[in-house]
Each structure stands twice: as structure tokens, then as C-alpha cells.
N, C-alpha and C positions, 0 to 999 in steps of 0.2 A: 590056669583055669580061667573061663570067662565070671564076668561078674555076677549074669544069671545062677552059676551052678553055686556060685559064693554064697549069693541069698539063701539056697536051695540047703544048704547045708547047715547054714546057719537055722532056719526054721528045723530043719529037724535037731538040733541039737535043744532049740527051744521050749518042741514039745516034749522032748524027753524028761527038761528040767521043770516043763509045769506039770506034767502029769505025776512027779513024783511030789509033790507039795501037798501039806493039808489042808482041804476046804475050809477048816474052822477056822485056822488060825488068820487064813488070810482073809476070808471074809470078817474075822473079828479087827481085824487090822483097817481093813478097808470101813467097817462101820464109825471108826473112830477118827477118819478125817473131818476137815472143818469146811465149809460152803466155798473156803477159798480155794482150798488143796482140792477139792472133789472138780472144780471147774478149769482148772492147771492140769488135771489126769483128766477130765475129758478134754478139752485140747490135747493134748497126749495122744490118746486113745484114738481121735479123728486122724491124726497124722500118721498114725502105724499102721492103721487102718486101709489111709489111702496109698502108702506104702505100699504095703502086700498086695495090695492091688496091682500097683504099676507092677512090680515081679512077678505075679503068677501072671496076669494077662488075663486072657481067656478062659483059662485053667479055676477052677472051684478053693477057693483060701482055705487050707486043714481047718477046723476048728483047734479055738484056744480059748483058755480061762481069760474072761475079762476081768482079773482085779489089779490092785495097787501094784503088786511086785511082779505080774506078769505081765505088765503092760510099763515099767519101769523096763524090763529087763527088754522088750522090745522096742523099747524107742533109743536106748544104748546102742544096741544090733543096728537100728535103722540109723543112727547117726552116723556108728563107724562104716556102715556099707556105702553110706552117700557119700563119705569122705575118701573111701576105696573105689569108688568110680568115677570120682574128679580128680584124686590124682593118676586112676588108669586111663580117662581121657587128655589128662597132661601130655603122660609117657607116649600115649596112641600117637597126638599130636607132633610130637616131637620125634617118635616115629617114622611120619611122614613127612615130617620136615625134612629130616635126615638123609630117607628113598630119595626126594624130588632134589637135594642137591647132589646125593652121589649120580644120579642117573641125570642130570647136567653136567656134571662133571664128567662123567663115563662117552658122553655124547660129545663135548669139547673135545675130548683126547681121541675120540673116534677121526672127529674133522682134521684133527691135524696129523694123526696117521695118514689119511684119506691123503693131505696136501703133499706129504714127503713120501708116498707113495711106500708106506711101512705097514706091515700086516701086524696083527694087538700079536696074534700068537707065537709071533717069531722073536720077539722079544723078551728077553732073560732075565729074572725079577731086581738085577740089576738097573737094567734098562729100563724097567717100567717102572722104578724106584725114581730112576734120572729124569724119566720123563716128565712122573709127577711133580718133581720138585722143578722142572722147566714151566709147566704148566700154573703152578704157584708163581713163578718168579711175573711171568706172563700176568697173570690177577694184579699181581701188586701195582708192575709197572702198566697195567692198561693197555698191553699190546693188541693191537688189532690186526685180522687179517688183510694181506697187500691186496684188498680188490678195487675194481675203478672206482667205485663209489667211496668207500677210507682215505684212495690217495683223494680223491676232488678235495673231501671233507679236510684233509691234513692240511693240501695247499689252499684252501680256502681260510681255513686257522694262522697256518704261517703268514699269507698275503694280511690279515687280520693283525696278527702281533706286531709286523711288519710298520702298517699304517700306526700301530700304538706305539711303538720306539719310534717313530719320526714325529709323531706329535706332542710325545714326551720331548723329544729333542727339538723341538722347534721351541717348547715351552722353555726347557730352559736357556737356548740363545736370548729369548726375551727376558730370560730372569739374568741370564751373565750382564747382555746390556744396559738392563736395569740398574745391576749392580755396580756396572762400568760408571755408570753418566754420573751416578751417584757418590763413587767412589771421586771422581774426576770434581764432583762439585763441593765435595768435602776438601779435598786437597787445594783447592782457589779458597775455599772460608779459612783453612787453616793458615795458608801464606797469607792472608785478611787481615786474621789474626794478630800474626806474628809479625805483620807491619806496626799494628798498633800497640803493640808492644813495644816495638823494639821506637816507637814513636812516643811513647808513654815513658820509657826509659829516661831515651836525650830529654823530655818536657821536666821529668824526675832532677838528671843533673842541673839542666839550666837553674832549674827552682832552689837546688841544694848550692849551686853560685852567688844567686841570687841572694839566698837565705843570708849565708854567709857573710855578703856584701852589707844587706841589712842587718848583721849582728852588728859588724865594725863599725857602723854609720850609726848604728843607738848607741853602742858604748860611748863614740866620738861626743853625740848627742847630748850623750849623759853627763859627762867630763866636762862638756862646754856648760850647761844648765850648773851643773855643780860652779863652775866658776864665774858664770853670772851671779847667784846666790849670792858668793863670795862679797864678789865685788860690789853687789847690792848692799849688801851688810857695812861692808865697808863708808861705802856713800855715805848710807843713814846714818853711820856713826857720826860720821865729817857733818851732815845737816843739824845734827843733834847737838853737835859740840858750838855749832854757827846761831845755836835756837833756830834753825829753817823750819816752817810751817811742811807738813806731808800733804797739805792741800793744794799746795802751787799750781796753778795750770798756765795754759800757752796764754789767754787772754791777757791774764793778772799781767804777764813777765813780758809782755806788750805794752799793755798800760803804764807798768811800769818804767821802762824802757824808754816812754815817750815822754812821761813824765820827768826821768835822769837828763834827755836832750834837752828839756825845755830850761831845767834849772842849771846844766852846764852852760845852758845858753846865756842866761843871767850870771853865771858867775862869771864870764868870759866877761859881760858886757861891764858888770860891777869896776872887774881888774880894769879892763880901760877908761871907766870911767875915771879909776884911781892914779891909775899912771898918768890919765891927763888932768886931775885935780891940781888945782895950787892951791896949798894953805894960805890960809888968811897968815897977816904981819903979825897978828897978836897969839904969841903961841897957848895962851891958855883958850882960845879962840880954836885954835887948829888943833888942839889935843882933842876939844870936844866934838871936833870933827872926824877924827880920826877914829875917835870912840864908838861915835855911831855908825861909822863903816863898815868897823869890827863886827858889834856890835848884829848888824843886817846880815855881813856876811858869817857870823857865829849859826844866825836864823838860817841861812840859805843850807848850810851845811847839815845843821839837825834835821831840814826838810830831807834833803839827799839821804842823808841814814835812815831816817824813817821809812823814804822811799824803796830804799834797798833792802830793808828788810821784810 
């Protein structure tokens, strides 16, 4: 049924249910709305209103009881009708959808009868079963018809693709030799490297030679200092036991020095004065002589010890 006659039934079912209702009750009913519910049912009322309008058209609207429950009960009707006419222009829609791809569909299988020179009718609903699912397989893969215009268009795409794999492929000669020069200059820094390594190494031995060389040359070092100490000790015992001053320096033991010459020199001259003396005849005379000799040279000799020490 169309949606018109849907309306058309629905209102008479309408009147049938307002005409059997009692005026008291519902006008009692209706008297006992509130300013806000009465202005919610005329909104209402306006909208059912212009409803039945758009349904009849031209046509004269039956009368109806305008109260709360006949005019509830027709805006229920007028919702679910608008809602049965949106979704029967869904279905219409989809409908048409439908028509306009089978009869694409119908008109493709026409052309490729047409091409293989095959009549729709002669075929067995095997074959046009086959055919269909050719005609799918065709959709998927994008097959097109061999005309001069498709081939240009294919070898215009392949001469296309063509130029893109060789520009891919030139891209990456540039990246292989990129990688080459790259590779080739890594392997010069790595023999670099491993020069200086193996340079670092020998510099390592020599050092640890070295090292070695300088351990036995401080022990030697040490051994000798240890036995200078010694011998040091030793000295100062020998100075200590002689009373030697620890102040001595080169000057003093100079001065000195010049000083043991000068009194050697005197003792020297002393002895030959002695050896060439003659005693006097009178020997209590020549004792006293002799005394004082002594005597000077006793003096010469405590100079010398003092000197020497």
C-alpha cells in the first residue's frame, strides 16, 4: 500500500475511536491542564493539523474532536506515519539504487555478448551463472575493453611505470655508490685505525721495557743510597770518635792545609837548624840549650794538633 492510503486508514480508524469517547470526561480532563501543558497541546494541535493537511491536499479534513486525548492520539499516528514514510523513502531509495546497478550490470553483459558475438538467450543458466561471475571477476581485476583508446591509455601507463623503475633504478645506483665510496672510506679509517693500534701496542711494549729497565735502575738506586747511608754512618762514627767538627768545609781544610805547610816548614827548618847547632863546651850551658829547643819545638807541634784539628 502507498503511504497516502496508510494515512487514509489510519484517520478513519481515528474517527471511529473519537467518536465513541465521552464529551464530559474529556473536556473535564482537558479543563484541568495547566498554562503549560495547554501551550505543549497547542503545539500539538498546530502540527496534526498541518499534517492532515499535507495528506488530504485538496481534499476537505473529516472533522475531529479537538481535545487532550484526541489530539494525543493523533500526533502518535502523525509520528509513526512520518516515520513510515522515511523509512519507505529509504527502501524506494535503495530501490533505485538497486534498478540502476542491475540495469548497468545488464547493459555490461549485453556489451560483452555483443564483443563475443553471443546471443543473452542462447545461453544455459549455467552459462549465464559463468558469465556473471566472469563479469565480477572483470569488476575486481578492472578489466577493460581492447579498444584503441584503452590500448594508448595502457601503453601510456606502462611507458609511465617504465620511466618510474628507471628512476627508481638510477636512484639507487646513486645510493649503491653512495654506499660504496662510503663503505671504501670506512675501510681506509679502519686500517687507520688499526695502524695506530697496532702502533700504540709496540709504544705499550717499548714503555713496559722501559718500565722494567727503570724498576732495576731504582732498586740498583736504592741499594746504592742504602749503602751510601751506611757508609755515611759509618764516617760520622770515625769523625765522632776523632772529636771532628760536622762543620768542616773546603775553605777551613785549605786554610788549614796552608797552615800544616807553613809549620812543616818550620819544623824542617828547626831540624836543620839542630843538626847544624854546636853545643856550647859547658854542658849545663848546652842542656839549656837543648831545653829550649824542645821546648819551641813541643810549641810547634801543639800548633800542628790544634791546626789539625
Amino acid at each position: 500500500d502507498s503511504p497516502h492510503e496508510y494515512n487514509i486508514l489510519l484517520l478513519d480508524t481515528l474517527q471511529s475511536v473519537v467518536y465513541s469517547k465521552v464529551n464530559y470526561s474529556v473536556r473535564s480532563c482537558f479543563g484541568r491542564l495547566s498554562f503549560t501543558a495547554v501551550q505543549d497541546m497547542d503545539l500539538k494541535h498546530r502540527e496534526v493539523a498541518q499534517w492532515l493537511q499535507e495528506v488530504y491536499g485538496k481534499e476537505q479534513v473529516p472533522p475531529y474532536e479537538k481535545t487532550e486525548c484526541t489530539i494525543n492520539i493523533l500526533y502518535q499516528l502523525m509520528t509513526a506515519s512520518k516515520c513510515s514514510e522515511k523509512n519507505a523513502k529509504v527502501l524506494a531509495s535503495d530501490y533505485a539504487l538497486k534498478a540502476s546497478e542491475y540495469s548497468a550490470e545488464g547493459r555490461q553483459l549485453r556489451e560483452w555478448l555483443e564483443h563475443v558475438k553471443i546471443k543473452e538467450n542462447i545461453l544455459s543458466p549455467e552459462g549465464q551463472k559463468g558469465l556473471k561471475a566472469l563479469y565480477s571477476t572483470t569488476q575486481v581485476l578492472d578489466v577493460q575493453i581492447p579498444t584503441s583508446t584503452n590500448i594508448i591509455l595502457a601503453m601510456n601507463q606502462l611507458e609511465m611505470d617504465y620511466m618510474q623503475v628507471m628512476n627508481e633504478r638510477e636512484h639507487e645506483k646513486r645510493q649503491t655508490a653512495c654506499l660504496l665510496e662510503t663503505n671504501r672510506d670506512f675501510s681506509r679509517k679502519l686500517k687507520e685505525i688499526q695502524g695506530i693500534f697496532q702502533q700504540a701496542e709496540a709504544t705499550w711494549a717499548q714503555q713496559q721495557e722501559e718500565h722494567a729497565k727503570d724498576v732495576v735502575q731504582e732498586t740498583f738506586i736504592k741499594e746504592k743510597c742504602k749503602n751510601y747511608s751506611t757508609d755515611i754512618n759509618q764516617y760520622e762514627a770515625k769523625l765522632n770518635q776523632v772529636a771532628m767538627s760536622k762543620n768542616i768545609k773546603h775553605s777551613t781544610l785549605v786554610k788549614q792545609s796552608l797552615e800544616l805547610q807553613s809549620l812543616e816548614k818550620q819544623v824542617n827548618n828547626l831540624e836543620s837548624k839542630l843538626n847544624n847547632y854546636t853545643l856550647p863546651p859547658d854542658i849545663m850551658l848546652a842542656e839549656v840549650k837543648v831545653q829550649e829547643a824542645r821546648q819551641e819545638l813541643a810549641n810547634l807541634m801543639d800548633k800542628l794538633t790544634r791546626s789539625c784539628k
